[in-house]
Biotite code that builds the C-alpha atoms (Angstrom):
import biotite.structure as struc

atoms = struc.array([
    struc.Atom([0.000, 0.000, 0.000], chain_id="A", res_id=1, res_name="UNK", atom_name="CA", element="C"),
    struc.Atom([3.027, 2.144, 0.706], chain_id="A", res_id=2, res_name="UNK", atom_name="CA", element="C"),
    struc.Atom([3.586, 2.686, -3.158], chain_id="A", res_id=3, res_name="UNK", atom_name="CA", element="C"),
    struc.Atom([-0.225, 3.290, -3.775], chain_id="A", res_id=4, res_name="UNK", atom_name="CA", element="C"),
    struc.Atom([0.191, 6.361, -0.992], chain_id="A", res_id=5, res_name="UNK", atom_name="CA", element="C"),
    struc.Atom([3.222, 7.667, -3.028], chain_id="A", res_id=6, res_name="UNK", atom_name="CA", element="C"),
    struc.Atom([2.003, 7.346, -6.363], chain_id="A", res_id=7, res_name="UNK", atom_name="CA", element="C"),
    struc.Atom([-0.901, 9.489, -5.027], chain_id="A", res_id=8, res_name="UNK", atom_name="CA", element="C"),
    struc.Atom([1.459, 12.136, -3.199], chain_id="A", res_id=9, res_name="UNK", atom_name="CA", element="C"),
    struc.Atom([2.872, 12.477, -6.646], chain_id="A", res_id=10, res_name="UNK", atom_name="CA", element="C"),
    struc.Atom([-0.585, 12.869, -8.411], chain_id="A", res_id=11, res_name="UNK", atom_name="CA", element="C"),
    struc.Atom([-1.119, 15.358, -5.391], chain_id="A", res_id=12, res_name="UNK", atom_name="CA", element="C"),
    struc.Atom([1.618, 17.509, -6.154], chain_id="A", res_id=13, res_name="UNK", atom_name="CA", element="C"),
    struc.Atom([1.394, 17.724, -10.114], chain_id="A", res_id=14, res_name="UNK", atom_name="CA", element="C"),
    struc.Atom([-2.682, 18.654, -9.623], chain_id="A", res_id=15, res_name="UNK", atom_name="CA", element="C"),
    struc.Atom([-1.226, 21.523, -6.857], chain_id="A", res_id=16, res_name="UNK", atom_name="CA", element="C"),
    struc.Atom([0.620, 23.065, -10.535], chain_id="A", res_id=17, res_name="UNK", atom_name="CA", element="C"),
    struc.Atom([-2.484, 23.187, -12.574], chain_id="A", res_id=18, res_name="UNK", atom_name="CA", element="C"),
    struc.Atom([-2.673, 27.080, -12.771], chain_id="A", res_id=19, res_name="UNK", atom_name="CA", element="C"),
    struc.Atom([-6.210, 29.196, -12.063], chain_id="A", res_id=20, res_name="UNK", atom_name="CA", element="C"),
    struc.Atom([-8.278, 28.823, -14.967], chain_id="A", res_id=21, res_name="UNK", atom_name="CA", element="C"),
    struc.Atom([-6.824, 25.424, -16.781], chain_id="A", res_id=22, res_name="UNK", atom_name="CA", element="C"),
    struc.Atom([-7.575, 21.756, -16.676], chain_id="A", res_id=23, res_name="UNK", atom_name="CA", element="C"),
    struc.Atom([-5.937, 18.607, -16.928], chain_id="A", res_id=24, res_name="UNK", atom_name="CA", element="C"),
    struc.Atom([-6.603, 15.015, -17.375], chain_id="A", res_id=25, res_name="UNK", atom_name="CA", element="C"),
    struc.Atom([-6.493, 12.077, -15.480], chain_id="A", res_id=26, res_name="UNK", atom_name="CA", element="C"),
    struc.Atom([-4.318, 10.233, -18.635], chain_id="A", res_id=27, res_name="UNK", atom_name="CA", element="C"),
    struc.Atom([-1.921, 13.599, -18.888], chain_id="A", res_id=28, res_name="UNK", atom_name="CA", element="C"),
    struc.Atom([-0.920, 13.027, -15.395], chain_id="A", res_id=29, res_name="UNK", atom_name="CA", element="C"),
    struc.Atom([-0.549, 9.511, -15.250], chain_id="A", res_id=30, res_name="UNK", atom_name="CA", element="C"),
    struc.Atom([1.346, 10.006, -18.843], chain_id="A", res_id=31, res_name="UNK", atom_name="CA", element="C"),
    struc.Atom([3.965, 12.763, -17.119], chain_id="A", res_id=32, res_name="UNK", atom_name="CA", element="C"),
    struc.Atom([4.196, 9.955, -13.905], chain_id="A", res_id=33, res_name="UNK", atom_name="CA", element="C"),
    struc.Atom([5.613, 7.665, -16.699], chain_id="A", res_id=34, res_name="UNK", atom_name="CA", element="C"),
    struc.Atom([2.460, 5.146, -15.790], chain_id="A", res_id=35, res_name="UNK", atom_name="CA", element="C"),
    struc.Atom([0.470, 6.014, -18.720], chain_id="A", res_id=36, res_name="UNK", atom_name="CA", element="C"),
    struc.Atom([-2.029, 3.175, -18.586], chain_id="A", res_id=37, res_name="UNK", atom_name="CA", element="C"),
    struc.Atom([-2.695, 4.542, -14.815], chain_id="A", res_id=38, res_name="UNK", atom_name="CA", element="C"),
    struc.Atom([-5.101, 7.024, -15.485], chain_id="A", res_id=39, res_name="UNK", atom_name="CA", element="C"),
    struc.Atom([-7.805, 5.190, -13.459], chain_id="A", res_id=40, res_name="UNK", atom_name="CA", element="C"),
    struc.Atom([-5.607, 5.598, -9.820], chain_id="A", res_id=41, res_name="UNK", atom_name="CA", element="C"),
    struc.Atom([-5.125, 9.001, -10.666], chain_id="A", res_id=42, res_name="UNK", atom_name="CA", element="C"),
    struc.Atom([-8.770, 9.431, -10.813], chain_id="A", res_id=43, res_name="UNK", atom_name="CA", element="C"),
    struc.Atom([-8.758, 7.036, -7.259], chain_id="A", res_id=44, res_name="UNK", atom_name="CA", element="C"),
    struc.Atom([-6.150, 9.814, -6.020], chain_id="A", res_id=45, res_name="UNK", atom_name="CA", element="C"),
    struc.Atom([-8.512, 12.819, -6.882], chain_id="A", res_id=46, res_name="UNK", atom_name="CA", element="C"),
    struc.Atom([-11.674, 10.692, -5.375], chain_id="A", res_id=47, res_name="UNK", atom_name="CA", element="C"),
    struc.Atom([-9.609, 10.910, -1.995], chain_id="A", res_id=48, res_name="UNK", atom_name="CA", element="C"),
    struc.Atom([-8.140, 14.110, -2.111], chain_id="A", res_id=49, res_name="UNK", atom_name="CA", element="C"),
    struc.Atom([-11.455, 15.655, -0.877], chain_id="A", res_id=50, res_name="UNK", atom_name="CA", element="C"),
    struc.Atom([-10.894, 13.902, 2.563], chain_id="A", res_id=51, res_name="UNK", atom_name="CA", element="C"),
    struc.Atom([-6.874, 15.261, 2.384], chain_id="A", res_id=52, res_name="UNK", atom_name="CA", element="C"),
    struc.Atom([-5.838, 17.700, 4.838], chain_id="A", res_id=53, res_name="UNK", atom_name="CA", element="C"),
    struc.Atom([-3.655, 19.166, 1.691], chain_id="A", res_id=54, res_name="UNK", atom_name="CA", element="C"),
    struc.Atom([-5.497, 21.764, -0.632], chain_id="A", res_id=55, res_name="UNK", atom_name="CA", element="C"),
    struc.Atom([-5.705, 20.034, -3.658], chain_id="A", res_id=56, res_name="UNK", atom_name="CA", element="C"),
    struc.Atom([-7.885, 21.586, -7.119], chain_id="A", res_id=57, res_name="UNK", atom_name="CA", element="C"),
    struc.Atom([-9.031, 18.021, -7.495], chain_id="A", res_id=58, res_name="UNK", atom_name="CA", element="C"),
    struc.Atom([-11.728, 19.998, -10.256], chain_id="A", res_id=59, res_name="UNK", atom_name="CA", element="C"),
    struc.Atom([-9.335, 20.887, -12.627], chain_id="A", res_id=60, res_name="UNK", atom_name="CA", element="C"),
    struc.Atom([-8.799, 17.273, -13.221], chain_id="A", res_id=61, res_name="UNK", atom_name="CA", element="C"),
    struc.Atom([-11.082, 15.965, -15.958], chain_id="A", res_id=62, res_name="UNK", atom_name="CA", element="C"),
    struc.Atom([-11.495, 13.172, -18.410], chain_id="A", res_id=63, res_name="UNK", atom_name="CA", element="C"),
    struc.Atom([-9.269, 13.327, -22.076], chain_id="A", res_id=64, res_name="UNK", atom_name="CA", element="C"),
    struc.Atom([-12.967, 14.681, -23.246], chain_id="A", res_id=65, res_name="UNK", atom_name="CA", element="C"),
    struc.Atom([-13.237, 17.347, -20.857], chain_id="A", res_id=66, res_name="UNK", atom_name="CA", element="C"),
    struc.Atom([-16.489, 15.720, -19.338], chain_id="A", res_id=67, res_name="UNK", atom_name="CA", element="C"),
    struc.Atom([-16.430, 15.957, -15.601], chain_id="A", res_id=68, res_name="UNK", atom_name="CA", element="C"),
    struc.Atom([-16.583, 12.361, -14.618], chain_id="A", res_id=69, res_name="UNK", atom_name="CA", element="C"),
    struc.Atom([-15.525, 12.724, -11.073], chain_id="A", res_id=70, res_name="UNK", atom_name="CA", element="C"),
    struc.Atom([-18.636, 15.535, -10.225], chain_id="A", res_id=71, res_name="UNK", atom_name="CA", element="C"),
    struc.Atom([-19.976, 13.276, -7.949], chain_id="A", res_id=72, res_name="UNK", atom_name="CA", element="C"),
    struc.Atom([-17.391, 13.344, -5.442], chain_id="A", res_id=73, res_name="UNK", atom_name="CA", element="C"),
    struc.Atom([-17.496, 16.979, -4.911], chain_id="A", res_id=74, res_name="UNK", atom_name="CA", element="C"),
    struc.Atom([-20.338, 16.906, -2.184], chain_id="A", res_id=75, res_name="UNK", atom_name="CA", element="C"),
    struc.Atom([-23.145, 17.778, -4.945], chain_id="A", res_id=76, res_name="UNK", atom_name="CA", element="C"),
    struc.Atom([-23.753, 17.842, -8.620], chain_id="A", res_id=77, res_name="UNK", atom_name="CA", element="C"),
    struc.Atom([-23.103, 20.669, -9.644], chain_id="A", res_id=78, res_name="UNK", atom_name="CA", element="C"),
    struc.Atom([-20.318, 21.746, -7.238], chain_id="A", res_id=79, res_name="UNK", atom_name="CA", element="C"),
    struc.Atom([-17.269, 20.793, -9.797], chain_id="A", res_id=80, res_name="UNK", atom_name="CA", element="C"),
    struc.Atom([-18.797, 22.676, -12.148], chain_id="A", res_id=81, res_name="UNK", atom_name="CA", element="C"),
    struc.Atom([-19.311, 25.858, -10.540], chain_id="A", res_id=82, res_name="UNK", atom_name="CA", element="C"),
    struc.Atom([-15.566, 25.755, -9.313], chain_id="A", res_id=83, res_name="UNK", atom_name="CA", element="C"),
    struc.Atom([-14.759, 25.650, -13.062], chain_id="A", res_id=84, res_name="UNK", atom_name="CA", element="C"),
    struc.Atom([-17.389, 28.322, -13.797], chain_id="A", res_id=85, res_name="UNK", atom_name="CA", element="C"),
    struc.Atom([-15.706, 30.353, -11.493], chain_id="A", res_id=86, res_name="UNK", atom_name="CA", element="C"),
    struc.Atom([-12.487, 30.407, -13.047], chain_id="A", res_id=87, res_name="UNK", atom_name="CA", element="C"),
    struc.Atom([-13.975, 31.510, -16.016], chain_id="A", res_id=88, res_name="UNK", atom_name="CA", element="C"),
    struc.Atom([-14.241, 27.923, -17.804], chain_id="A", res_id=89, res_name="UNK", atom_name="CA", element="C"),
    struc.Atom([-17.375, 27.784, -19.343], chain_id="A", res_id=90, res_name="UNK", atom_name="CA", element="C"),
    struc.Atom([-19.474, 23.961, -19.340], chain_id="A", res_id=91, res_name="UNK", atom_name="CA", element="C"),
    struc.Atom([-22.388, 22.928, -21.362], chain_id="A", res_id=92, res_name="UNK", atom_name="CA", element="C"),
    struc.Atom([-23.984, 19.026, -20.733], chain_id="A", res_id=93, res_name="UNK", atom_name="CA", element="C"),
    struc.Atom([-21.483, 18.279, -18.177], chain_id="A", res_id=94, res_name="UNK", atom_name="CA", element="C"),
    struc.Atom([-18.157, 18.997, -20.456], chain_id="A", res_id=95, res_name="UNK", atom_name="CA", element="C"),
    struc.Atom([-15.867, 21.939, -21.127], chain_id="A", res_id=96, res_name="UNK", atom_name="CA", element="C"),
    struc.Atom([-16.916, 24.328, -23.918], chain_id="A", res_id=97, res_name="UNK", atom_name="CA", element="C"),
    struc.Atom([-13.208, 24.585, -25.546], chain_id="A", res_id=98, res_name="UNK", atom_name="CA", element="C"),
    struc.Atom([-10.963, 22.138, -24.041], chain_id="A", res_id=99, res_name="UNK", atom_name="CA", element="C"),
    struc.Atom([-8.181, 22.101, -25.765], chain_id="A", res_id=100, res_name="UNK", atom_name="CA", element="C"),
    struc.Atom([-7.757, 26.020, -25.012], chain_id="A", res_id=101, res_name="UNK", atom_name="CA", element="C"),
    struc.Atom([-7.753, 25.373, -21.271], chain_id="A", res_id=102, res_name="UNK", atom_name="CA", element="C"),
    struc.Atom([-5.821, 22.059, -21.305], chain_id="A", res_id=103, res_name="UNK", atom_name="CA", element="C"),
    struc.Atom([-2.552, 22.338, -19.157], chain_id="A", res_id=104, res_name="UNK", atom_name="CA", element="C"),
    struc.Atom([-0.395, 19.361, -20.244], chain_id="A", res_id=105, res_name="UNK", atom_name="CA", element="C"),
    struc.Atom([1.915, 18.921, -17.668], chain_id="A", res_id=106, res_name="UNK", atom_name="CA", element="C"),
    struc.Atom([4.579, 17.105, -19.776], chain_id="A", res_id=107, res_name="UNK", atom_name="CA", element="C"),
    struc.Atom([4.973, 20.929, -21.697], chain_id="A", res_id=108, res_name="UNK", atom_name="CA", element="C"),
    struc.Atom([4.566, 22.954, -18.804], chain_id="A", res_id=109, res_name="UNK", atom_name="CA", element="C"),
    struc.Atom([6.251, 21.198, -15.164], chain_id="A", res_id=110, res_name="UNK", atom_name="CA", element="C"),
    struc.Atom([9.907, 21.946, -16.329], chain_id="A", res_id=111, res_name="UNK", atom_name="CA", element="C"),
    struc.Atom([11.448, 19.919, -13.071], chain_id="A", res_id=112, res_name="UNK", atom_name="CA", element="C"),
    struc.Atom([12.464, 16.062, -13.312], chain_id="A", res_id=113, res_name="UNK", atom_name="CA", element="C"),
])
């Protein structure tokens, strides 16, 4: 289990990057991890980062569509998406009118190893 924990620090600490205003995915961080076929724990990580003591924007982190899968873990339905809203994303049907202009890839943008 002790790997599980630090595979989800690391997940912790990539999401803490994603500036104001952008979005990720659950496959882009798994893919900068090196674990590309992990994208599912990465969405396990953001599931229990709501119960972390650590402040972590677990609703910039949506699916490689920019559909909010993970709404449902943010106390209410429409929680995730008002979070987004209020960064100035705009949603319609649950996904992110104009992904790819607020998609933060953090292979091109964490320059540390």
């Amino acid at each position: 289990m002790k790997n599980t924990n630090t595979f989800f620090e690391k997940v912790f600490e990539i999401v803490k990057k994603i500036p104001y205003g952008r979005v990720t995915s659950y496959g882009a961080i798994a893919e900068y991890l090196g674990i590309r076929s992990s994208a599912r724990m990465v969405g396990w990580a953001m599931n229990i980062s709501h119960s972390s003591k650590k402040n972590v924007p677990a609703h910039r982190v949506v699916n490689r569509n920019g559909m909010l899968t993970g709404k449902h873990h943010f106390g209410g339905p429409d929680v995730m998406q008002q979070l987004l809203e209020s960064e100035g994303i705009t949603i319609v049907d649950e996904k992110i009118v104009d992904f790819n202009k607020y998609f933060w890839n953090p292979l091109k943008e964490i320059t540390e190893v």
